[in-house]
C-alpha positions as CSV (number, residue, x, y, z in Angstrom):
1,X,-24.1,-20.2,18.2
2,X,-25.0,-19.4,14.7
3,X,-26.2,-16.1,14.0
4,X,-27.0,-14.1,10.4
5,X,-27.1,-10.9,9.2
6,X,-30.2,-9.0,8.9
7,X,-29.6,-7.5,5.8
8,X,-27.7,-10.2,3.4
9,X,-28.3,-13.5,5.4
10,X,-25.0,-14.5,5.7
11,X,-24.5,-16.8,8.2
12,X,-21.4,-17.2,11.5
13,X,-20.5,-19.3,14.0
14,X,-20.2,-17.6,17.1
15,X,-18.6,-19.6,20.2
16,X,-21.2,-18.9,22.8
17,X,-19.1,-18.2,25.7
18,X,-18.8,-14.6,23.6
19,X,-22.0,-14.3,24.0
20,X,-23.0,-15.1,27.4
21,X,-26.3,-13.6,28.3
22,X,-24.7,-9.8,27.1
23,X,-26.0,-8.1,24.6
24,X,-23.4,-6.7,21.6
25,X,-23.1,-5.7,18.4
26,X,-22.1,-7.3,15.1
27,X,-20.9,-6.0,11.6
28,X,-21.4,-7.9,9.3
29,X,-18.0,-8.6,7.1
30,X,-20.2,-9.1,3.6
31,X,-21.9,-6.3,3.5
32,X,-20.8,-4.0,6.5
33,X,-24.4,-3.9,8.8
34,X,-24.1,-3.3,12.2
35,X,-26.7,-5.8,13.6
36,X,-27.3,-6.5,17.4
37,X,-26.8,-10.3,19.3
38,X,-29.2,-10.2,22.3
39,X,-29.5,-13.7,24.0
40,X,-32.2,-13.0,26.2
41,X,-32.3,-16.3,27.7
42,X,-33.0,-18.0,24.4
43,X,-32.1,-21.3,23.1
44,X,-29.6,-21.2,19.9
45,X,-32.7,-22.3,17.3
46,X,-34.7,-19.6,18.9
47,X,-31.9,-17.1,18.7
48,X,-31.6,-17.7,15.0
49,X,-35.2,-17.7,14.6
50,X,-35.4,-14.1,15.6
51,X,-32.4,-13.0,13.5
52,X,-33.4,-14.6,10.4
53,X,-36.7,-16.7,9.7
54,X,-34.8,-18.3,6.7
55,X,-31.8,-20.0,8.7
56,X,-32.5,-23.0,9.6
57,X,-29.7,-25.4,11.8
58,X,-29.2,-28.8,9.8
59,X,-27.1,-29.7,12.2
60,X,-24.7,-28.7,15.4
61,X,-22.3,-26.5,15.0
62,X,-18.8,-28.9,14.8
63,X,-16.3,-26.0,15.3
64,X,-16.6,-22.7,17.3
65,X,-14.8,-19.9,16.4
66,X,-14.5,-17.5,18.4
67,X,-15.7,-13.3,17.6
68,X,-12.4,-12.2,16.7
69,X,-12.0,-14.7,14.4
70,X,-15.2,-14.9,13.1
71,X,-16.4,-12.9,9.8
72,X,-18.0,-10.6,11.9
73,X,-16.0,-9.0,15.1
74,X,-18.3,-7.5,17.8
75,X,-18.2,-3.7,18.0
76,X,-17.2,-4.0,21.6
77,X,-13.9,-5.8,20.5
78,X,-10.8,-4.3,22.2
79,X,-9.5,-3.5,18.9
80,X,-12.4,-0.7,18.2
81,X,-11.9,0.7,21.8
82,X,-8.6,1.6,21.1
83,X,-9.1,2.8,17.3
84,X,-12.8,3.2,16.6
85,X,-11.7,4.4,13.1
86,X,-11.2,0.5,11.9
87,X,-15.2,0.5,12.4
88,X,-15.1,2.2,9.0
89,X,-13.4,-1.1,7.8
90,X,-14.8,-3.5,5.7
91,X,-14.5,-7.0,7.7
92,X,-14.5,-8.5,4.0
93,X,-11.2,-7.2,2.7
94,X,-9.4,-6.4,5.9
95,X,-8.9,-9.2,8.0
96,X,-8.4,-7.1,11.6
97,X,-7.8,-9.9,13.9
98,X,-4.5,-10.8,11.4
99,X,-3.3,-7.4,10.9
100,X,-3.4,-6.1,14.6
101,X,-2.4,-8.0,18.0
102,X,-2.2,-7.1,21.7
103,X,0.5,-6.7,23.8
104,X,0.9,-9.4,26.7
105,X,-1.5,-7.5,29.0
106,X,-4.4,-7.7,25.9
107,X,-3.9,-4.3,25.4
108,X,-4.2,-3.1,21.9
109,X,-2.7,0.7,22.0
110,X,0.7,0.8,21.0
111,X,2.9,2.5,18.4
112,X,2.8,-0.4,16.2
113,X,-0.7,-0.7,15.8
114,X,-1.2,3.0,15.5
115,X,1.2,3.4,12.8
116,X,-0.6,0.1,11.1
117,X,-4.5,2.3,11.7
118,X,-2.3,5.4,9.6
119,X,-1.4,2.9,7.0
120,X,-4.6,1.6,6.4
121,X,-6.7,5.1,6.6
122,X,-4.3,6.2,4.0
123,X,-4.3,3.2,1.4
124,X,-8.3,1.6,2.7
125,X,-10.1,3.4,-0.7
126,X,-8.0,2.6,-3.3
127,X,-6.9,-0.7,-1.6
128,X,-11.0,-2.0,-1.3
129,X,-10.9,-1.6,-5.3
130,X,-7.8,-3.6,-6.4
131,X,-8.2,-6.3,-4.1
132,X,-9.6,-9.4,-5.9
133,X,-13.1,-10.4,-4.7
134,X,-11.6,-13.4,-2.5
135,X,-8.5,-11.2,-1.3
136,X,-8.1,-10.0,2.3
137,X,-5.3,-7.7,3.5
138,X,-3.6,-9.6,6.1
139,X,-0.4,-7.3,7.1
140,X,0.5,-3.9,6.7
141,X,4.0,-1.5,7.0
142,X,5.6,1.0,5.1
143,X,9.2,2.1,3.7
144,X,10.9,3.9,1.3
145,X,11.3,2.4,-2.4
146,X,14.7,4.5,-3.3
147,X,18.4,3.7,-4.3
148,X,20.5,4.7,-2.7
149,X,22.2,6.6,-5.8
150,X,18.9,8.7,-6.0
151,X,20.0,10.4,-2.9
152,X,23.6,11.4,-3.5
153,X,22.7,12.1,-7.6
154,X,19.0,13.4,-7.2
155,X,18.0,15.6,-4.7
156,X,18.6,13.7,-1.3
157,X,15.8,13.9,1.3
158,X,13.2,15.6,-0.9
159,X,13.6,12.4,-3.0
160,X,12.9,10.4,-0.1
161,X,9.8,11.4,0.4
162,X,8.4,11.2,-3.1
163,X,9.0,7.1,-3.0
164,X,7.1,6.3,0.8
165,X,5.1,3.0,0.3
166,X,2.5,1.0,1.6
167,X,3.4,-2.5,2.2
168,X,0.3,-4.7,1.8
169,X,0.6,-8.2,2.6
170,X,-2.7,-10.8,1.2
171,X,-3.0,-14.2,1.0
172,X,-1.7,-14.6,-2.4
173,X,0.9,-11.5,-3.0
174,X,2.3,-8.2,-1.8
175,X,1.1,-5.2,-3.1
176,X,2.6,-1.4,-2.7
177,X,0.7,1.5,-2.6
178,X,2.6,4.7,-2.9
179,X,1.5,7.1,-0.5
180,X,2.2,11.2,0.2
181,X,4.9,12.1,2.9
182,X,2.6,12.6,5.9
183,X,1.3,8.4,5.2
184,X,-2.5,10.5,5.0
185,X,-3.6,9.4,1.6
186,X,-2.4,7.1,-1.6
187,X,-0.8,9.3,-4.1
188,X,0.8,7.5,-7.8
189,X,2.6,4.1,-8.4
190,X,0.9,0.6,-7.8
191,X,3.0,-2.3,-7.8
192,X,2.2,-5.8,-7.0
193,X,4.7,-8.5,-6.2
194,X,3.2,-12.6,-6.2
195,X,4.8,-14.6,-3.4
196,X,5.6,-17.5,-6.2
197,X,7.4,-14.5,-8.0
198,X,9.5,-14.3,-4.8
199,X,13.0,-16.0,-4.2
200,X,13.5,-15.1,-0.4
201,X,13.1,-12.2,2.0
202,X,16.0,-10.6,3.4
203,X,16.0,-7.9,6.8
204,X,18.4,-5.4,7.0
205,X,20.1,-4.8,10.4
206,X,20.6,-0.7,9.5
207,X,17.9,1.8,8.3
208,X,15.1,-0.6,8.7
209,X,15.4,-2.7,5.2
210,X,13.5,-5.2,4.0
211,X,14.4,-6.2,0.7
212,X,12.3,-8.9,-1.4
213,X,14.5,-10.9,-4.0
214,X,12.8,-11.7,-7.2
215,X,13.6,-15.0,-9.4
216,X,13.8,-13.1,-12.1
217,X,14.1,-9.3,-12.3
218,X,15.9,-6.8,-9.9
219,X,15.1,-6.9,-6.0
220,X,12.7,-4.9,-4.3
221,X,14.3,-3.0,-1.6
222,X,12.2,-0.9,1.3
223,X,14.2,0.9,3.9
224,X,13.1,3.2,6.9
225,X,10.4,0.0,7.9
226,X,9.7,0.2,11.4
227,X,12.0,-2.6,13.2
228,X,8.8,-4.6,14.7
229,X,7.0,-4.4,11.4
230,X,10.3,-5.6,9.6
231,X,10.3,-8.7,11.4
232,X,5.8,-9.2,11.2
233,X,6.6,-8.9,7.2
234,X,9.8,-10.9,6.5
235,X,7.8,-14.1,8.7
236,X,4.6,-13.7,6.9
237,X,5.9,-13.2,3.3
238,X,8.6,-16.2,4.1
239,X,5.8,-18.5,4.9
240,X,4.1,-17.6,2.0
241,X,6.8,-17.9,0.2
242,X,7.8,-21.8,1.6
243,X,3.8,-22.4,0.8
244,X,3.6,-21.1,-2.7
245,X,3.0,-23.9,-5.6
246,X,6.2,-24.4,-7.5
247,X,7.1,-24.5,-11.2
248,X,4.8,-21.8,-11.7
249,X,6.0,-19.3,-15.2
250,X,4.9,-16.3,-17.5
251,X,5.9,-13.3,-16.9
252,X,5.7,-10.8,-14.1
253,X,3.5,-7.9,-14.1
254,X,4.2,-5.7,-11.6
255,X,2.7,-2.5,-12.7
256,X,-1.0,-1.9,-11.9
257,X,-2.5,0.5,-14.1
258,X,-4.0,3.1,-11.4
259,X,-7.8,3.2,-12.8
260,X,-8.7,-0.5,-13.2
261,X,-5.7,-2.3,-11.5
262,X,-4.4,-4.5,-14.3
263,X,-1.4,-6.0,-14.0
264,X,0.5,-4.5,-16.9
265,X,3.7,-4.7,-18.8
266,X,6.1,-2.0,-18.9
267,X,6.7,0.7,-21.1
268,X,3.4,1.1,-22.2
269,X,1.5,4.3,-23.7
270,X,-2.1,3.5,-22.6
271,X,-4.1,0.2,-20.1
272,X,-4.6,-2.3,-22.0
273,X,-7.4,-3.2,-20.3
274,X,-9.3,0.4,-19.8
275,X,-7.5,2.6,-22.2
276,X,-6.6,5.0,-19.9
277,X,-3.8,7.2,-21.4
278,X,-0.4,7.4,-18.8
279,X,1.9,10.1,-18.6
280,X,5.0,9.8,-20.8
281,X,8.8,9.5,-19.4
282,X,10.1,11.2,-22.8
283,X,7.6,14.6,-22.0
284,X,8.7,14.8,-18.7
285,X,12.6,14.4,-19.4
286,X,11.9,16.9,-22.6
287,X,10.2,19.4,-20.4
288,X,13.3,18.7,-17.5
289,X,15.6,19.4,-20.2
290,X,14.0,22.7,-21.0
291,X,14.0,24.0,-17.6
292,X,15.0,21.4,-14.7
293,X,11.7,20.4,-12.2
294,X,9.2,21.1,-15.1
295,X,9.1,17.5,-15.5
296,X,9.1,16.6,-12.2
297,X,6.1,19.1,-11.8
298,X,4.5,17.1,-14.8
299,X,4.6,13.7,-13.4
300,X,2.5,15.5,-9.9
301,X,5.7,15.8,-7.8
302,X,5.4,19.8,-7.6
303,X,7.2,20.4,-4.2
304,X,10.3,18.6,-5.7
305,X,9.9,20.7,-9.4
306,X,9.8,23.9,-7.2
307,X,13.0,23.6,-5.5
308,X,14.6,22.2,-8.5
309,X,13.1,25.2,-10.4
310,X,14.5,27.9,-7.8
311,X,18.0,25.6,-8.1
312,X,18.1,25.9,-12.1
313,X,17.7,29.5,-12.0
314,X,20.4,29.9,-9.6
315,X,22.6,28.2,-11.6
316,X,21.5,30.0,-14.7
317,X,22.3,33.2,-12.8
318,X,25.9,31.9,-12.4
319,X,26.3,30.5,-16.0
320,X,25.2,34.1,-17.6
321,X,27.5,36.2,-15.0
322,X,30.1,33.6,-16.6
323,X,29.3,34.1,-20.5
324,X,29.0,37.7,-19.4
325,X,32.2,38.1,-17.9
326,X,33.9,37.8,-21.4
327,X,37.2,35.6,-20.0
328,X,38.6,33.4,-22.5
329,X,37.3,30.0,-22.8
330,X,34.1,31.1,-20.4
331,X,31.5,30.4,-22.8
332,X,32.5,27.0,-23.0
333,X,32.7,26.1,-19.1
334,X,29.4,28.3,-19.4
335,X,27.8,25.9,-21.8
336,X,29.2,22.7,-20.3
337,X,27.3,23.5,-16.6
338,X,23.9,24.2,-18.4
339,X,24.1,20.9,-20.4
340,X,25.5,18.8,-17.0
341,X,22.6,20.7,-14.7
342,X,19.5,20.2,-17.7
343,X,21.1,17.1,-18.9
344,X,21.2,15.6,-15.7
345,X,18.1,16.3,-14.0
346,X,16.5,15.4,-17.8
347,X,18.1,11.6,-16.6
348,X,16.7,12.0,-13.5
349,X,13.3,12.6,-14.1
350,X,13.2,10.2,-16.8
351,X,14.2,7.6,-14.2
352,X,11.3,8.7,-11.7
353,X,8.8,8.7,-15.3
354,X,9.3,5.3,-15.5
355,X,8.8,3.9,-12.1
356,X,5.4,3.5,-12.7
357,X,2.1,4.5,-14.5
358,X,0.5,7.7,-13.8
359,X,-2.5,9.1,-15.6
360,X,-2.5,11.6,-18.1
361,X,-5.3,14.2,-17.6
362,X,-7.6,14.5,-20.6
């Protein structure tokens, strides 16, 4: 059957066992209208007829498709029982029926699919805006974008948390969204990552990792990925991978500028593109080297500046009982401890300043 949206006229092919004689409900994946499918006994000509006088049927239809894989899935799909929230979804940039399956039974709840509805509730605004007009989001997961020196030399755990990304998988690249701690909304970096960029895919059989060699450049590496979703990404981006055109060169962007999604180059004071002015890794290491966490605070990390505020004035409570305790020799050790604890988290936070581009308010 071929239907058409009320509102924009754009046209599917619906198989017409979905349809039956039942009555259901549309949205359309153009333009988002809900509109209704009511058979009524009709004939397929007469059924387009009544939802849009301009279609007109040149000729049968050669290829059925059925709902789920049609551009507009029917309200009464499975899928929106089980998570009504995807009805807020645009059918147009997230392609449902490729991002979430059923278990054997046809039954849709399970921990992997909820985890992939948290994912996209979290990253669905900001995702909808960099997506290119012919780009669909075709997988989802998320990990943790951290070395593992930035645990044992940073500040462990608290760390952690500050580098949790959305994995987004499209038809032509992978793109990583950072998102806050509780996976409830997008927070800083953008990253993208073109499968022809892409040498091979690797899974890690500890923590979850899934790391994505470059041909040129330094690797990609994502741990604490949910073991199911490990496997869903390394298969989809290895295909795309085999697929993508070869010979292809220039250089790779992978930084997208967080107001108009550029791909940019690194190192760079302002977009290109929008002139949006970004936040400067030499501020935030000055202001770290001033007092350690100001520059963390700077760069919109304030939970880890806190605790590494209250852990400089600690140590600048030991380093003064030490100057004052007038030993020989202690206002050297006393002086060495203050450069190593400002010097070093002044490294640190100049390491997390240039991960990516963050905006400077004006």
């Amino acid at each position: 059957m071929k239907v058409a949206c009320n509102s924009c006229k754009t046209e599917y092919n619906i198989a017409d066992e979905q349809i039956a004689d039942k009555k259901i409900h549309a949205r359309c994946n153009k333009c988002g209208e809900t509109f209704a499918i009511n058979p009524g006994g009709k004939t397929r000509e007469q059924m387009i007829v009544t939802l849009d006088s301009s279609a007109v049927v040149t000729s049968p239809v050669q290829e059925e498709e059925i709902v789920a894989k049609a551009c507009a899935i029917s309200t009464d799909h499975p899928l929106f029982t089980a998570y009504p929230e995807l009805l807020d979804l645009s059918g147009e940039k997230f392609d449902l029926p490729e991002i979430f399956s059923p278990d054997k039974k046809g039954n849709y709840k399970s921990r992997r699919n909820k985890l992939k509805v948290k994912i996209l509730k979290a990253v669905s605004e900001k995702v909808v805006k960099l997506l290119d007009d012919d780009e669909k989001v075709l997988r989802v997961a998320k990990g943790a974008a951290y070395y593992p020196s930035e645990l044992f030399f940073g500040n462990g755990y608290l760390t952690m948390l500050y580098n949790q990304y959305a994995i987004i998988c499209t038809g032509t690249r992978l793109v990583f969204v950072n998102v806050n701690p509780k996976v409830t909304s997008s927070t800083h970096y953008l990253f993208q990552l073109p499968y022809n960029k892409i040498k091979n895919v690797k899974k890690g059989m500890i923590f979850g990792r899934l790391t994505f060699n470059k041909k040129q450049g330094k690797r990609r590496l994502f741990n604490g990925v949910k073991r199911s979703l490990m496997k869903e990404i390394a298969e989809f981006v290895s295909g795309k991978v085999a697929a993508a055109p070869a010979g292809q060169t220039g250089e790779l962007l992978e930084d997208l500028c967080p107001t108009c999604f550029t791909p940019l180059k690194k190192g760079l004071a302002s977009c290109s593109s929008c002139r949006a002015v970004f936040k400067s890794a030499q501020k935030a290491a000055l202001r770290s080297l001033l007092l350690p966490g100001l520059g963390d605070i700077y760069l919109g990390h304030k939970l880890l500046g806190a605790f590494e505020i209250i852990g400089a004035l600690i140590v600048w409570s030991v380093i003064v009982t030490i100057f004052a305790s007038g030993e020989e020799g202690g206002w050297i050790i006393a002086l060495m401890l203050l450069l190593f604890v400002n010097g070093f988290d002044g490294i640190m936070t100049y390491f997390m300043g240039q991960k990516g581009y963050l905006l400077e308010k004006i």
